[in-house]
N, C-alpha and C positions, 0 to 999 in steps of 0.2 A: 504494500500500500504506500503512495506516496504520499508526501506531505501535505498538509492542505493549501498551500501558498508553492505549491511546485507547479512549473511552467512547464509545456507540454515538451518545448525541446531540450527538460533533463533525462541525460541518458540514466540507465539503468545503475553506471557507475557512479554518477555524481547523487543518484541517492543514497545507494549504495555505502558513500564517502559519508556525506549529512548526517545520517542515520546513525554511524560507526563515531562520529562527533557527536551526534548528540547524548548516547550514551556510552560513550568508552567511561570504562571501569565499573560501567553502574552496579554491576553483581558483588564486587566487594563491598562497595558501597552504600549496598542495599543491606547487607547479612550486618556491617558494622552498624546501620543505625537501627536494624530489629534489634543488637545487643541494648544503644540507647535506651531506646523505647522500650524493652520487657524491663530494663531495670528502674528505669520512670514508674511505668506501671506496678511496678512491686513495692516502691518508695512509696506511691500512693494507696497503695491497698491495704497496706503495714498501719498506715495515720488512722484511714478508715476501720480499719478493721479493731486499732486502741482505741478509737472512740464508741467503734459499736459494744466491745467490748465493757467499756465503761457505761455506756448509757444499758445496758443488759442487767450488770449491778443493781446500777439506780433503779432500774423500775421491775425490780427481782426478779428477772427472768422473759419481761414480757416484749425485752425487745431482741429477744434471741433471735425471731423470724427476720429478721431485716440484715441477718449477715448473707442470706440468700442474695441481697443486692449484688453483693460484690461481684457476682458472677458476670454484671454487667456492666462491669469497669472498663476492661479490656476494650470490646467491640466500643464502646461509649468514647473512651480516649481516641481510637481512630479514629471514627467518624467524627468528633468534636473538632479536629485537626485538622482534617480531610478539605471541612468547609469554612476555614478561617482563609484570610487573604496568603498566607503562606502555604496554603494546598498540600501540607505536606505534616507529617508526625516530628515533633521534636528532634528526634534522632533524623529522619529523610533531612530536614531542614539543617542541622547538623552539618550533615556529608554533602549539601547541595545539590539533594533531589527537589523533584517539582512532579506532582502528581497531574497532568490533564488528559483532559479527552482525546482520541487519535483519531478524531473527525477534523479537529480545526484548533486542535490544540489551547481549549478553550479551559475555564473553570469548570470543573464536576459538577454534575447538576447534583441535586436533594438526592432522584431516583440511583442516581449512577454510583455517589456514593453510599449508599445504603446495598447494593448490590455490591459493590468493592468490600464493603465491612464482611457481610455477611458470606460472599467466598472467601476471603481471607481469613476468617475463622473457622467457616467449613473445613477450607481445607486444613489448618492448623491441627483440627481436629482427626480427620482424617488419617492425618502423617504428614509432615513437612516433607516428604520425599515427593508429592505433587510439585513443589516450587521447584524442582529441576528440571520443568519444563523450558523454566529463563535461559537455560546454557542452551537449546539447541534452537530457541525461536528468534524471530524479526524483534530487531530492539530491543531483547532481554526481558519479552514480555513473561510472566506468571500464569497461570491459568485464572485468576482472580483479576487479574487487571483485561486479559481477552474476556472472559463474562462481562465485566463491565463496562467495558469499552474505553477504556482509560489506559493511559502509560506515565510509565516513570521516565524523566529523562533531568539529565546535567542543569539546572538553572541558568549557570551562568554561559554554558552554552547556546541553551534556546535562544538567550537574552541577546545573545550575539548572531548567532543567525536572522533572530525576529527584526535587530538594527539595522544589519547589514543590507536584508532583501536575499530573494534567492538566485542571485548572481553572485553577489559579494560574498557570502558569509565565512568565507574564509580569509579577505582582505576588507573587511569593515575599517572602516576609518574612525578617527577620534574629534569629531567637530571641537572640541575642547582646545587641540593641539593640533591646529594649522589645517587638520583633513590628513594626518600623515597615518598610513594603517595600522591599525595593532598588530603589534609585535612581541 
């Protein structure tokens, strides 16, 4: 699939090239800020879980039913994340991913991320052995980001192709600094 700003006379290779830009490295990238993010979420479930704890005390037992919540921390923290202007989980934003659409590279809608949440948990559930589907697809997509219709890619890359246009995006200039290309 090409990009949604690709011109009909890029060749095969010069997606090909874009694509390998927009996501190089993203697989380490990706597993380093699931470490962020499960340890975020742990940090957070730990607080919640002394206060349920303590408010359990207080009302001698009667708020024991409400540790059930926590089970919906997790999916709750992604999605919370998902649909903030940073599109992306603490840790993604971290390592300088950028969650969008691979229609037009746009922000996640409501629906898209609630289908993102919920195969990304499925599959978690499942077995994290589904996510090795990113080493052999286009763009290092997951089977949770193909359901949803979304992909992970470089920020500060997009941000530089989205500048540049899709003739430039490899010699984007700097209007700051005379028009002289980044380098």
């Amino acid at each position: 699939m090409s990009a949604p700003n690709a011109m009909p006379y890029e060749s095969p290779a010069t997606v090909a090239m874009r694509d390998d830009m927009l996501t190089g490295g993203l697989l380490t990238r990706r597993v380093l800020a699931w470490i962020v993010d499960a340890v975020l979420i742990s940090a957070i479930a730990t607080v919640i879980w002394l206060m349920l704890a303590a408010l359990t005390v207080v009302t001698l037992g009667f708020g024991a039913p409400l540790f059930a919540l926590l089970a919906l921390l997790p999916p709750f923290y992604s999605w919370l994340f998902l649909m903030t202007p940073l599109q992306a989980s603490p840790g993604q934003a971290l390592f300088g991913l950028i969650v969008v659409r691979d229609a037009d590279w746009g922000e996640p809608s409501f629906l898209q991320a609630i289908v993102y949440v919920a195969a990304y948990w499925a599959t978690m559930a499942a077995g994290v052995i589904w996510t090795a589907v990113a080493v052999i697809s286009t763009r290092h997509r997951t089977f949770h980001d193909m359901l949803s219709g979304l992909v992970v890619m470089r920020r500060s890359a997009l941000r530089q192709y989205l500048t540049a246009g899709p003739m430039g995006w490899n010699m984007g200039t700097n209007a700051s600094d005379g028009g002289r290309p980044f380098v």
